[in-house]
Residue frames as qw, qx, qy, qz and C-alpha x, y, z in Angstrom:
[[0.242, -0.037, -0.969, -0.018, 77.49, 15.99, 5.19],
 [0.073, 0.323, 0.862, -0.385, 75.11, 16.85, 7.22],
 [0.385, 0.449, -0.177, -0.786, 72.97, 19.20, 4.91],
 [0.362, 0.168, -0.889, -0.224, 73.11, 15.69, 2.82],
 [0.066, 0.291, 0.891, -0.342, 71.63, 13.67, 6.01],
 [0.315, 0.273, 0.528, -0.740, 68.69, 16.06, 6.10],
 [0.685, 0.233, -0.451, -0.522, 67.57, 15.89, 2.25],
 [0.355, 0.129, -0.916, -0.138, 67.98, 12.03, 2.26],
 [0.013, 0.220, 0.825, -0.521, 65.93, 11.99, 5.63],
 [0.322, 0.347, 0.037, -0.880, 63.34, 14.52, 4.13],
 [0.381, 0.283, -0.670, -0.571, 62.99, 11.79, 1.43],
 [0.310, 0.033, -0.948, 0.067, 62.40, 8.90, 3.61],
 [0.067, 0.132, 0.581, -0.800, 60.20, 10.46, 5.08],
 [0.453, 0.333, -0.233, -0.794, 58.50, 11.54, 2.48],
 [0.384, 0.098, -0.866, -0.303, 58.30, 7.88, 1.24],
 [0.090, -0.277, -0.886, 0.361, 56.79, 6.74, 4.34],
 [0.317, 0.328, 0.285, -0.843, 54.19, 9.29, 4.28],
 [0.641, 0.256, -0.398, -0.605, 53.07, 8.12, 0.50],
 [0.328, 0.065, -0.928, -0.163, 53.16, 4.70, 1.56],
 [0.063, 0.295, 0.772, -0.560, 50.50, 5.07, 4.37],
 [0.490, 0.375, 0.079, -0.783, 48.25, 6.90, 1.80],
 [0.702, 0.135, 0.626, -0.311, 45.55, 4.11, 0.94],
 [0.066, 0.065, 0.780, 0.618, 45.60, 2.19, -3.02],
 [0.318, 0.576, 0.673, -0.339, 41.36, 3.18, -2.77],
 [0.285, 0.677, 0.554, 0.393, 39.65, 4.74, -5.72],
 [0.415, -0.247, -0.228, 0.845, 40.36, 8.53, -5.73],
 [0.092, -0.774, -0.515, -0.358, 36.57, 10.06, -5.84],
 [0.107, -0.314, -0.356, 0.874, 37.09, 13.65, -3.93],
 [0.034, -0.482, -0.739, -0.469, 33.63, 15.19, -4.18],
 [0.376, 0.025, 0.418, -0.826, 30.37, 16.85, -2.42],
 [0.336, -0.445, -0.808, -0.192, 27.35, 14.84, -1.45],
 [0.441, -0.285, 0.240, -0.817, 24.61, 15.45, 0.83],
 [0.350, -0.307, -0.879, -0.100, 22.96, 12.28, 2.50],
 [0.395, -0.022, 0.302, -0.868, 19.61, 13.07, 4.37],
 [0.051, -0.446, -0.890, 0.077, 16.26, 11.80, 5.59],
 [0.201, -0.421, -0.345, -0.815, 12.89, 13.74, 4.56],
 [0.035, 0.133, 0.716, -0.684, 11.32, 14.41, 8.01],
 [0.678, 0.135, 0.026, -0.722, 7.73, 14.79, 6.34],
 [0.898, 0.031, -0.094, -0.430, 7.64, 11.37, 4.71],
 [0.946, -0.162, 0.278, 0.026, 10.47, 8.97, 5.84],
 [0.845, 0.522, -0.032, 0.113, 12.47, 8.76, 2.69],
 [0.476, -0.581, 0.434, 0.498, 16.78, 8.89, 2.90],
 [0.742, 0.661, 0.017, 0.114, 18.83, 9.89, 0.20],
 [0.522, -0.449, 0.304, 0.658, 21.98, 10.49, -1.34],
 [0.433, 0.894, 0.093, -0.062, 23.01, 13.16, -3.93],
 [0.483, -0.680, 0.300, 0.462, 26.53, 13.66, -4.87],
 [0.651, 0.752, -0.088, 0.053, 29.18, 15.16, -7.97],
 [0.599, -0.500, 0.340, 0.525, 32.82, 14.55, -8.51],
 [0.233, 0.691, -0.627, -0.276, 35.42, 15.55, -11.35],
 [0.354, -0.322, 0.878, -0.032, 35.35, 11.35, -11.44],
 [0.554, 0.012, -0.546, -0.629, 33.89, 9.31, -13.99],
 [0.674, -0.228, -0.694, -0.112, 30.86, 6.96, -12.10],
 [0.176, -0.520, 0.333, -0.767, 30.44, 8.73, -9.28],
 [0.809, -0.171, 0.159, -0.540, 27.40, 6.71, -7.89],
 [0.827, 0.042, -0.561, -0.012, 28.94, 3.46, -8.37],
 [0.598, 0.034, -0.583, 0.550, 31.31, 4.27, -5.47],
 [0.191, -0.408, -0.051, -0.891, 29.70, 6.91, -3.48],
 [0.411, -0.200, 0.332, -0.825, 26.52, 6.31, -2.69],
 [0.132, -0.027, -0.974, 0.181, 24.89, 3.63, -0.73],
 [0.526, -0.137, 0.075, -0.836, 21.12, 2.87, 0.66],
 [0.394, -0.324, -0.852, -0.117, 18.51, 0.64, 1.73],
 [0.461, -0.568, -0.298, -0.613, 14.85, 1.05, 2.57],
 [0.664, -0.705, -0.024, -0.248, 14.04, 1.22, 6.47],
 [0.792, 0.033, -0.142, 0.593, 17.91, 1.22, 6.98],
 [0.289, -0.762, 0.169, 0.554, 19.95, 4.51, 6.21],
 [0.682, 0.680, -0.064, 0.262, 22.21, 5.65, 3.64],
 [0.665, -0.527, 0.243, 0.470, 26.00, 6.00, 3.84],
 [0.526, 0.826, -0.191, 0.068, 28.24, 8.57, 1.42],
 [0.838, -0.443, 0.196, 0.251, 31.72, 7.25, 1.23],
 [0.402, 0.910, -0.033, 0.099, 34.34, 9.71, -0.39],
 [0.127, -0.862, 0.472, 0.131, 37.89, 11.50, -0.72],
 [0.353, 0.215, -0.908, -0.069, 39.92, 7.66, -0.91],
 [0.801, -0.124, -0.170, -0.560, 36.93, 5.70, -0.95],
 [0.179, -0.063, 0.934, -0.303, 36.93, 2.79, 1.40],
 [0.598, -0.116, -0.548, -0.573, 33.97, 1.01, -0.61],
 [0.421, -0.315, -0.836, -0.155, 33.03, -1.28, 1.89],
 [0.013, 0.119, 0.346, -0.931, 32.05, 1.35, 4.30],
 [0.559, -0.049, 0.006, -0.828, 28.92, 1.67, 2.57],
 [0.753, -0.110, -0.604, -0.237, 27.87, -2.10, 2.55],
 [0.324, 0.079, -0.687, 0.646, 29.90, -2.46, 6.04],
 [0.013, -0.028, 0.329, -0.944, 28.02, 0.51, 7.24],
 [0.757, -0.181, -0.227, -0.585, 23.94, -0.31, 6.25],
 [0.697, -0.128, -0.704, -0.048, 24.60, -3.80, 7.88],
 [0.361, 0.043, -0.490, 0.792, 26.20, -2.18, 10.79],
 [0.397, -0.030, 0.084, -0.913, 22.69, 0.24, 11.28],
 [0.673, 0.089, -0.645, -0.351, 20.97, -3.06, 10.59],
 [0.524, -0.042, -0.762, 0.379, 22.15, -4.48, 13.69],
 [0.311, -0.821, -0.465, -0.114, 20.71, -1.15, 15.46],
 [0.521, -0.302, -0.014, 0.799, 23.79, 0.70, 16.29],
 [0.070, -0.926, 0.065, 0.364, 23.51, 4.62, 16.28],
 [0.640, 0.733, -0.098, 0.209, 25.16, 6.36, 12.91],
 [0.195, -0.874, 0.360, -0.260, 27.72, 7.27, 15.49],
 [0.835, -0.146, 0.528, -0.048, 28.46, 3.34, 16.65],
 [0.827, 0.456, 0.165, 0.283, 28.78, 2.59, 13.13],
 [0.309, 0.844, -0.266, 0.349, 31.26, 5.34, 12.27],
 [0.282, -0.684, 0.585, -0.332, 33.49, 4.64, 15.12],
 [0.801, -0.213, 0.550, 0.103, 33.71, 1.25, 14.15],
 [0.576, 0.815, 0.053, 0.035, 33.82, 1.93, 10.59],
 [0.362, 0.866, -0.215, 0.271, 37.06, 3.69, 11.29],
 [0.536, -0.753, 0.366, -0.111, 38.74, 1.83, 14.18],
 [0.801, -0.141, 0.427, 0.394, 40.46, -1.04, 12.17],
 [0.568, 0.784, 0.241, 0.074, 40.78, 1.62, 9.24],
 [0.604, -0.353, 0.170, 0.694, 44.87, 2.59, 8.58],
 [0.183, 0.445, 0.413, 0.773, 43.20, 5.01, 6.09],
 [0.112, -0.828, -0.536, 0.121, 40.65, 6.59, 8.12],
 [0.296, -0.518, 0.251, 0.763, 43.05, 10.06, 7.81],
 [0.015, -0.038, 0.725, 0.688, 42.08, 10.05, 4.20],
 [0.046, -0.501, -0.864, -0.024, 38.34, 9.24, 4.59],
 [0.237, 0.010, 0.197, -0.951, 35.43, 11.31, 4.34],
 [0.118, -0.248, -0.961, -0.041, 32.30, 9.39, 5.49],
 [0.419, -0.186, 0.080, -0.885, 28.43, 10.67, 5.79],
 [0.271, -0.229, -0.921, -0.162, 25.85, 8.23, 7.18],
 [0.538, -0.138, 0.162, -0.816, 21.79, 9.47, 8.17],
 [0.013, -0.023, -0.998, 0.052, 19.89, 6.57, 9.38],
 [0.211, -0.456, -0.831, -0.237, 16.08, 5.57, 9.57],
 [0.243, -0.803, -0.490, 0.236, 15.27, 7.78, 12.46],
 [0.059, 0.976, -0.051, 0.203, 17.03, 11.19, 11.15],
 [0.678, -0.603, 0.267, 0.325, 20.41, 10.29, 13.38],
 [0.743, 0.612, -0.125, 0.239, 23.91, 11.39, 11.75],
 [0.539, -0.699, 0.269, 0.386, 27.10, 11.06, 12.02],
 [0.452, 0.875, -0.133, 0.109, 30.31, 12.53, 9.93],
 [0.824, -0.310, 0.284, 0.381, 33.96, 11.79, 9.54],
 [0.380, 0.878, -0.265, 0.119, 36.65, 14.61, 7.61],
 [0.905, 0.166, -0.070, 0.386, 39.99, 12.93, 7.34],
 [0.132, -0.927, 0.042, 0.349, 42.88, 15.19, 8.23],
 [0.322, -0.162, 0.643, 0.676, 44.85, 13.99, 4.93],
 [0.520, 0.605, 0.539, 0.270, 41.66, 14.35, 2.76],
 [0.218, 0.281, 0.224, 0.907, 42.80, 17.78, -0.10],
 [0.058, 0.414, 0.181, -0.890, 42.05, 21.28, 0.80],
 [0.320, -0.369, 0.331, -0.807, 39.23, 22.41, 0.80],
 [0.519, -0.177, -0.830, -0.103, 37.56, 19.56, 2.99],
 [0.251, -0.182, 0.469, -0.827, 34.89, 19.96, 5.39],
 [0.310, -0.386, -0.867, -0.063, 31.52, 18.63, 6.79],
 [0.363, -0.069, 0.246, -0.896, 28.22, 20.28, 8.34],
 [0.334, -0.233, -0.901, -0.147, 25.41, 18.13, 9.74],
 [0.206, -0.123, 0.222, -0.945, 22.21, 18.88, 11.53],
 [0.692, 0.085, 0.672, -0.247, 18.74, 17.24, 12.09],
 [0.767, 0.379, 0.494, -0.155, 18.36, 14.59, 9.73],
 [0.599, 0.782, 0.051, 0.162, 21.44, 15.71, 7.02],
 [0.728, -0.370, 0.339, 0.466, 25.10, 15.57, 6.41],
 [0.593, 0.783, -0.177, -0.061, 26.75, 17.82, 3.47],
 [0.771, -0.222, 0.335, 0.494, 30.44, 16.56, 2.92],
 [0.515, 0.848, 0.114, -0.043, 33.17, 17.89, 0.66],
 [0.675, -0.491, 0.355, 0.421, 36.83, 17.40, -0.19],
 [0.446, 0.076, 0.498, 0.740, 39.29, 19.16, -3.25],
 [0.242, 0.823, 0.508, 0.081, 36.78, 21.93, -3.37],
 [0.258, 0.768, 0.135, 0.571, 37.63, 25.42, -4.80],
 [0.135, 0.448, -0.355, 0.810, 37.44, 27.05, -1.72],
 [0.031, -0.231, -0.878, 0.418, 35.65, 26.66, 1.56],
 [0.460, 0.067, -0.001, -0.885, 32.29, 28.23, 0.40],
 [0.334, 0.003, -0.852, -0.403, 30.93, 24.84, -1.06],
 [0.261, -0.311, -0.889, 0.214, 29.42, 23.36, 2.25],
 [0.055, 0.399, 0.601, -0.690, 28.09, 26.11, 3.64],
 [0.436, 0.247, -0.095, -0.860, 26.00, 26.99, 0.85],
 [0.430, -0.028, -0.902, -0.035, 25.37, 23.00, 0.33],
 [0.191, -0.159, -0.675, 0.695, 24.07, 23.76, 4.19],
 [0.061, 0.302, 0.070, -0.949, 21.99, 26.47, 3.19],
 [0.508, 0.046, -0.523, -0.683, 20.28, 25.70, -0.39],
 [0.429, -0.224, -0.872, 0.075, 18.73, 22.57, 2.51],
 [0.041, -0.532, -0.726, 0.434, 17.34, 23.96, 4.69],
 [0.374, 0.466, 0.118, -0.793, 15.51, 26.66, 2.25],
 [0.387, 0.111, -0.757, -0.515, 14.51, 24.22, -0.07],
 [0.184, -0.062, 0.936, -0.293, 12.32, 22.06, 2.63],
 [0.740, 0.232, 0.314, -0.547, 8.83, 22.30, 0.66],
 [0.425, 0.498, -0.595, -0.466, 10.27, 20.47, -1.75],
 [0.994, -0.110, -0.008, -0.012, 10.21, 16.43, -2.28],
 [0.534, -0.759, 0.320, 0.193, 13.58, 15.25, -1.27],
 [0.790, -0.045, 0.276, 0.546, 14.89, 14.12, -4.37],
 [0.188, 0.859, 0.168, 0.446, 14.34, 17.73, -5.92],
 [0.501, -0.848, 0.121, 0.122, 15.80, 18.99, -2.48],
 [0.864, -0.233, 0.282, 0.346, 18.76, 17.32, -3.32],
 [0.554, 0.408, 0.264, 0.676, 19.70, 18.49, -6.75],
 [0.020, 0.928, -0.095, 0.360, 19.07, 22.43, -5.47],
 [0.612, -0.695, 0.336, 0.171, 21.62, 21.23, -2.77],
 [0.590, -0.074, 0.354, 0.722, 24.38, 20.06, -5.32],
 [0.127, 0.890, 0.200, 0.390, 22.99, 23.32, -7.68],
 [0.108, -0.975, 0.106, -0.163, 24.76, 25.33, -4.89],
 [0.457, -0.791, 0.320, 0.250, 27.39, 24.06, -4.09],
 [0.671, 0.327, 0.344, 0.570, 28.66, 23.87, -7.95],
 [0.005, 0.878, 0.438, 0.192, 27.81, 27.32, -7.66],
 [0.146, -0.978, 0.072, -0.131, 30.02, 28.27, -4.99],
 [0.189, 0.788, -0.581, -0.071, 32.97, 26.68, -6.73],
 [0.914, 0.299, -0.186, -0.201, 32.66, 22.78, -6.88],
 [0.889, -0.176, 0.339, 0.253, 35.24, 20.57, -7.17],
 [0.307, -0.758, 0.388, 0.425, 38.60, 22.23, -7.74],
 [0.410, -0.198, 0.789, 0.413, 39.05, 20.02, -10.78],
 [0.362, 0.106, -0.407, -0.832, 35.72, 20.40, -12.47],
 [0.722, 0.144, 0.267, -0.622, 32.45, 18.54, -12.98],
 [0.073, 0.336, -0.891, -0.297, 32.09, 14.69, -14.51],
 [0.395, -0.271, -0.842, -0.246, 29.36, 12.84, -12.71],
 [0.483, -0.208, 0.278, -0.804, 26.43, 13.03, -10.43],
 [0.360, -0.185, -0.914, 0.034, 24.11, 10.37, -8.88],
 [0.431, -0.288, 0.012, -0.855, 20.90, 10.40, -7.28],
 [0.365, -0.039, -0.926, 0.083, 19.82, 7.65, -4.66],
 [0.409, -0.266, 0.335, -0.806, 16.73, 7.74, -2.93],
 [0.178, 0.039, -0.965, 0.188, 14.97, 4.98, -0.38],
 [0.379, -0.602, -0.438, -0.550, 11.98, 4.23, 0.96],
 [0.351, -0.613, 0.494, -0.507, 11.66, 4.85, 4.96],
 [0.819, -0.221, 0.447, -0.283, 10.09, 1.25, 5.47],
 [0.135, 0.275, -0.822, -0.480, 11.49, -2.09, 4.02],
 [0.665, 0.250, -0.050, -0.702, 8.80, -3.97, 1.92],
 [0.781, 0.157, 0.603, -0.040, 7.80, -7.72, 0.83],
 [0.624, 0.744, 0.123, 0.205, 8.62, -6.05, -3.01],
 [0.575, -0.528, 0.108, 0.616, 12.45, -4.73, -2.56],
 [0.351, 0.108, 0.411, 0.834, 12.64, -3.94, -6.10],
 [0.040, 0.782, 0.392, 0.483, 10.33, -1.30, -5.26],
 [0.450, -0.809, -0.118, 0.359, 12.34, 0.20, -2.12],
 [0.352, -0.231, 0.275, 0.865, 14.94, 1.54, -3.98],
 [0.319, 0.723, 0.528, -0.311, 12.62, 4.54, -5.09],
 [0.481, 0.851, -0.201, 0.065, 14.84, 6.66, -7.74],
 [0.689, -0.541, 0.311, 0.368, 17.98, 5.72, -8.22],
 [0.501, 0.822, 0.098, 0.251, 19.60, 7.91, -11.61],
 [0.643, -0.456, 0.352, 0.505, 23.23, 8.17, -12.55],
 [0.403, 0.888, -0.155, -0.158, 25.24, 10.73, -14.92],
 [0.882, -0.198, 0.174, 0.392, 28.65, 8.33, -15.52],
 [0.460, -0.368, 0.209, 0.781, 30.21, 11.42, -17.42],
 [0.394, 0.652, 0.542, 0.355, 29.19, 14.14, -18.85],
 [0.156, 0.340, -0.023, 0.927, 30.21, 18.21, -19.38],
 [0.329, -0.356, -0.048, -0.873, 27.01, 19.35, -17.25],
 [0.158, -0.239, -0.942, 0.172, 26.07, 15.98, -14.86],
 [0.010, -0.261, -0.726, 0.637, 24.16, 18.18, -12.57],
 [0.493, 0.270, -0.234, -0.793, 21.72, 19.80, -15.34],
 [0.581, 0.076, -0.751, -0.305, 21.41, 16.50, -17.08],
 [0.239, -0.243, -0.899, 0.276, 20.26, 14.54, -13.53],
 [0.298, 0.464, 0.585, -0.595, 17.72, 16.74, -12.92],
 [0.421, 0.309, -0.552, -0.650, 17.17, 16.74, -16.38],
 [0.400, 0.060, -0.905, -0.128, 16.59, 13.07, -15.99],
 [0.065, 0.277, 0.808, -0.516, 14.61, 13.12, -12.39],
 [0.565, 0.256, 0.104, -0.777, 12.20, 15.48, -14.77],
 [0.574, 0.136, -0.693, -0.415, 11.86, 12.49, -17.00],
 [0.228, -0.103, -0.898, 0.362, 11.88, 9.95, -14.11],
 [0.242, 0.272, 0.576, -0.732, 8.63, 12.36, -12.55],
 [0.527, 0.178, -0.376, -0.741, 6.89, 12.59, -16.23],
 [0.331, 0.079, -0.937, -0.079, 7.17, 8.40, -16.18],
 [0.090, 0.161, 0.854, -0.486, 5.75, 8.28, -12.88],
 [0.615, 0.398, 0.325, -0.598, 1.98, 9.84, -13.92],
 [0.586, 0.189, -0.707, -0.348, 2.66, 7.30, -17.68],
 [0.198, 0.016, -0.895, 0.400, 2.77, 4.61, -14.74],
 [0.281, 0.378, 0.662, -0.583, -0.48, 5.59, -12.42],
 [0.581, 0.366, -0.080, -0.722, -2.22, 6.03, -15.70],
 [0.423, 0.295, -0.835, -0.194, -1.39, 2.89, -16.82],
 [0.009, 0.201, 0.847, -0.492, -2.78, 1.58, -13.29],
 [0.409, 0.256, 0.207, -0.851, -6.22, 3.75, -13.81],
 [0.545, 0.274, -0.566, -0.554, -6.46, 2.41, -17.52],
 [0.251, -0.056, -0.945, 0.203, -6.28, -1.45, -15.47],
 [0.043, 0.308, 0.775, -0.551, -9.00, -0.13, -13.52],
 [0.035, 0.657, 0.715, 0.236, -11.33, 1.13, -15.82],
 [0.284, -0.808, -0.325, 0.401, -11.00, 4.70, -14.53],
 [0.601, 0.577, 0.348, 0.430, -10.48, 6.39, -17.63],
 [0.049, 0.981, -0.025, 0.188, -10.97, 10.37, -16.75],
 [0.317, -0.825, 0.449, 0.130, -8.06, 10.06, -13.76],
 [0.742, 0.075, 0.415, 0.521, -5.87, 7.93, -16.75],
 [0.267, 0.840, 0.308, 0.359, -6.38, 11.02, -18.75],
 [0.328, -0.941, 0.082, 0.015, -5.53, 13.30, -16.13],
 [0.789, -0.475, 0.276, 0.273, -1.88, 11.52, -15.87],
 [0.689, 0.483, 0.297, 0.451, -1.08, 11.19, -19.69],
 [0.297, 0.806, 0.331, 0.392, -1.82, 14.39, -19.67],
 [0.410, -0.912, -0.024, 0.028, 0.28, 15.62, -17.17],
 [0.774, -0.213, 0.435, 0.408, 2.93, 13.62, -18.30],
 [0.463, 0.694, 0.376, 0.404, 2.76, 15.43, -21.94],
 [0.230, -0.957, -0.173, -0.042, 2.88, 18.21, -20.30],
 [0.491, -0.789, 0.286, 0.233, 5.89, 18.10, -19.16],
 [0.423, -0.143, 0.728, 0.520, 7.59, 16.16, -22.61],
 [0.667, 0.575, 0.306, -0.362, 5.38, 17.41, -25.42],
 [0.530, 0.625, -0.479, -0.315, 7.58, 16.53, -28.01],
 [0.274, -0.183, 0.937, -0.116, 8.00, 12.62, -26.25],
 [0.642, 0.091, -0.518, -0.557, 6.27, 10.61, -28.98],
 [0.358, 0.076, -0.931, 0.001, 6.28, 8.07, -26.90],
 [0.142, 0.327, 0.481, -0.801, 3.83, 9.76, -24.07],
 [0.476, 0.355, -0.285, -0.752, 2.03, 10.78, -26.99],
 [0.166, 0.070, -0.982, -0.061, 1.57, 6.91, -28.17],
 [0.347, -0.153, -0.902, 0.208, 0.48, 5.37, -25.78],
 [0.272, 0.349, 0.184, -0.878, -2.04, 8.40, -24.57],
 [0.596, 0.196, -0.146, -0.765, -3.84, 7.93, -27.99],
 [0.293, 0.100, -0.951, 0.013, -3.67, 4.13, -27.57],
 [0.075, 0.217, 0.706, -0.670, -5.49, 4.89, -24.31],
 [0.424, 0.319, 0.051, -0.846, -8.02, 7.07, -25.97],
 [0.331, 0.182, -0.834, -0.403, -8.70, 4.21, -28.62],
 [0.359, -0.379, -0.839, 0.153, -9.57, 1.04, -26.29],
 [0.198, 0.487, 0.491, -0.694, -12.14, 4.50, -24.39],
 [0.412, 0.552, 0.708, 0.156, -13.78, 4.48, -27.86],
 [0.097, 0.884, -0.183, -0.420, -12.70, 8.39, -28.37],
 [0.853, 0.166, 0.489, 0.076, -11.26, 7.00, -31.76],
 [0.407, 0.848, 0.190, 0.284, -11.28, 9.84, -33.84],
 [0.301, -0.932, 0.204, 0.008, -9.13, 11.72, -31.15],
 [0.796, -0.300, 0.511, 0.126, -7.01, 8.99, -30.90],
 [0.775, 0.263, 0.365, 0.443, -6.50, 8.79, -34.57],
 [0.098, 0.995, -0.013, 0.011, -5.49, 12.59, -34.68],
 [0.440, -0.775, 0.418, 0.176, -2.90, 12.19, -31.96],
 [0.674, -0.134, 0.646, 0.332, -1.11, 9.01, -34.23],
 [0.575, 0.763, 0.235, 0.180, -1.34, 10.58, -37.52],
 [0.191, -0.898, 0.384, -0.099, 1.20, 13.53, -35.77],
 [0.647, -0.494, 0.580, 0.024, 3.17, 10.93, -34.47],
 [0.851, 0.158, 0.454, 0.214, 3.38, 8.37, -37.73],
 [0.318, 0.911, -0.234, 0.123, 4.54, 11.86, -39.73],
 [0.110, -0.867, 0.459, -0.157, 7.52, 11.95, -37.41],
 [0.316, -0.483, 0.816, -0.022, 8.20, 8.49, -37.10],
 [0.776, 0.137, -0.389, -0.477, 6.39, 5.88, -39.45],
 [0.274, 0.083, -0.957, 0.033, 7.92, 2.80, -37.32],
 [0.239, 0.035, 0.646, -0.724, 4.97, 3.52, -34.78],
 [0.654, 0.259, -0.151, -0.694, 2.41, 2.92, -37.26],
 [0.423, 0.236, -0.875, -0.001, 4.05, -0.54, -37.69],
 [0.163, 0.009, -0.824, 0.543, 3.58, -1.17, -34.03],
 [0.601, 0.136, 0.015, -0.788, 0.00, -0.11, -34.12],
 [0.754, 0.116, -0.528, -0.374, -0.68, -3.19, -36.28],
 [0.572, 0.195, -0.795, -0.052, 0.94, -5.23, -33.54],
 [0.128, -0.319, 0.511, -0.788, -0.73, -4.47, -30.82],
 [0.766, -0.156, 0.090, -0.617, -4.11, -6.56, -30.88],
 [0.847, 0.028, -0.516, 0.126, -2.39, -9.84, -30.76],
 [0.211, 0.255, -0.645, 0.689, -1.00, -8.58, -27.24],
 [0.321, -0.721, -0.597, -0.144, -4.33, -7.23, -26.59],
 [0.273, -0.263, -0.103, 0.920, -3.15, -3.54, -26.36],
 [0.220, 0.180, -0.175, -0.943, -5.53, -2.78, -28.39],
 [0.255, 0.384, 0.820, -0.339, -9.38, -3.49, -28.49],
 [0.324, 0.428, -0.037, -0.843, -10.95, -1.91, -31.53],
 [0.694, 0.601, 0.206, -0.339, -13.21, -2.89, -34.36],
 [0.654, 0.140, 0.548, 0.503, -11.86, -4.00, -37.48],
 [0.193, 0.852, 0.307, 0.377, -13.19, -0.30, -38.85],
 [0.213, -0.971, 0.100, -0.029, -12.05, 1.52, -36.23],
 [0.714, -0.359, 0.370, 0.475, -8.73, -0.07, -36.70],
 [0.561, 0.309, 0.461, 0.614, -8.18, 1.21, -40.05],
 [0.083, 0.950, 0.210, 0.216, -9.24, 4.55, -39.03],
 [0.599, -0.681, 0.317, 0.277, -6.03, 4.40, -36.43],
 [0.663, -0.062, 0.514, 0.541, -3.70, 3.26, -39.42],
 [0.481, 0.861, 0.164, -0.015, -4.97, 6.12, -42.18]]
């Protein structure tokens, strides 16, 4: 009988233990939130075995902080937590309220780096082997369900030898290593990239400076920095586009062309380059580059035609028909 008692107790126990373990989304992961001590900016980087990583993850706002929120995800932690840094409370203040009405907090794995470089960190002692945290000036790596306990500290590492970089490049060589040194026990699904500005602005939809999400794919963490190179190619299409507004042709040139550079088979880059070159009377060039381009795609020629009723395009009535050969 009493061999009986102890199984039956062993059970109830057991029940009570699974009932205290939170209904939250079940994102176990590695992130890295940080603040670029050259120009201001905070980010967040982070991969899980989970599909939509970044939806639940990672948080931000400009002259605020950022807040990673992981393992069984208490989502409002990150909205909770920017409002809470908002008020002027120390990443530390926030975390320690964060987690005082929390009946999960045991389960939780929380990063938050605020405006001035301040962090604070929270490892659960229910979140899955391996689960750790390492923080330092101005950066927080996190990690829970990982292969083996190598993850952070080379997460730790690939930061602080990576500092000439810009910080959202920093980032991805910081998840780069610590897929490297054995990830997420379960495999790879998604990544996210979230980066702020230092100050908020009169234009919000321009504080949230990159903000690029892999919702599921065999290779996330290739494919986001796959995507931050596209996201840096855009950015000189963009300040050329500004030059071209100003009449300042050579440094519009300079951008296109940098931007090519980096995508030479992006017909669109290509475009809108010999568009440029058009309305600068370089015509002939211009009607090289779109000849290449209408081979590979004939709808662009279409669009050609419909561009001077926008006033995209400024040419003669000759030199238009040299663009359309």
């Amino acid at each position: 009988m009493r061999y009986i008692f102890v199984i039956l107790g062993a059970i109830s126990l057991q029940g009570i233990a699974q009932s205290l373990k939170p209904n939250d989304p079940f994102v176990h992961t590695f992130s890295i939130v940080a603040r670029d001590a050259k120009t201001g900016e905070m980010a967040v980087a982070v991969q899980s075995h989970w599909f939509s990583v970044g939806t639940v993850v990672s948080w931000g706002e400009a002259g605020v902080g950022v807040v990673a929120t992981q393992s069984f995800v208490n989502k409002s932690f990150g909205l909770r937590g920017l409002e809470l840094l908002k008020q002027g409370k120390s990443p530390q203040e926030v975390l320690d309220i964060l987690l005082s009405d929390d009946k999960g907090k045991e389960f939780r794995q929380v990063a938050i780096v605020d405006k001035l470089g301040r962090v604070a960190s929270h490892t659960g002692k229910s979140c899955v082997d391996v689960a750790s945290h390492s923080n330092g000036d101005g950066f927080s790596v996190q990690a829970n369900m990982m292969l083996n306990d190598k993850v952070v500290p080379a997460m730790e590492k690939a930061w602080k030898e990576n500092e000439s970089l810009a910080i959202a490049e920093r980032m991805i060589e910081v998840l780069k290593a610590g897929q490297q040194a054995g990830g997420d026990i379960r495999g790879k699904q998604s990544a996210a990239l979230l980066v702020v500005s230092p100050q908020k602005t009169t234009t919000p939809w321009e504080d949230r400076l990159i903000d690029l999400r892999v919702d599921d794919a065999d290779a996330p963490i290739p494919e986001i920095g796959r995507l931050l190179k596209v996201f840096r190619a855009y950015e000189h299409m963009n300040k050329g586009d500004l030059y071209v507004e100003k009449n300042e042709m050579q440094k519009a040139m300079e951008e296109y062309n940098l931007a090519m550079k980096m995508f030479p088979d992006n017909l669109e880059m290509q475009y809108w380059t010999a568009i440029t070159l058009a309305n600068n009377k370089d015509v002939m060039k211009a009607a090289s580059m779109l000849d290449a381009i209408y081979k590979k795609d004939a709808n662009w020629r279409e669009l050609t035609k419909r561009l001077p009723k926008a006033g995209l395009l400024t040419v003669s009535e000759k030199d238009m028909k040299e663009l359309l050969r």
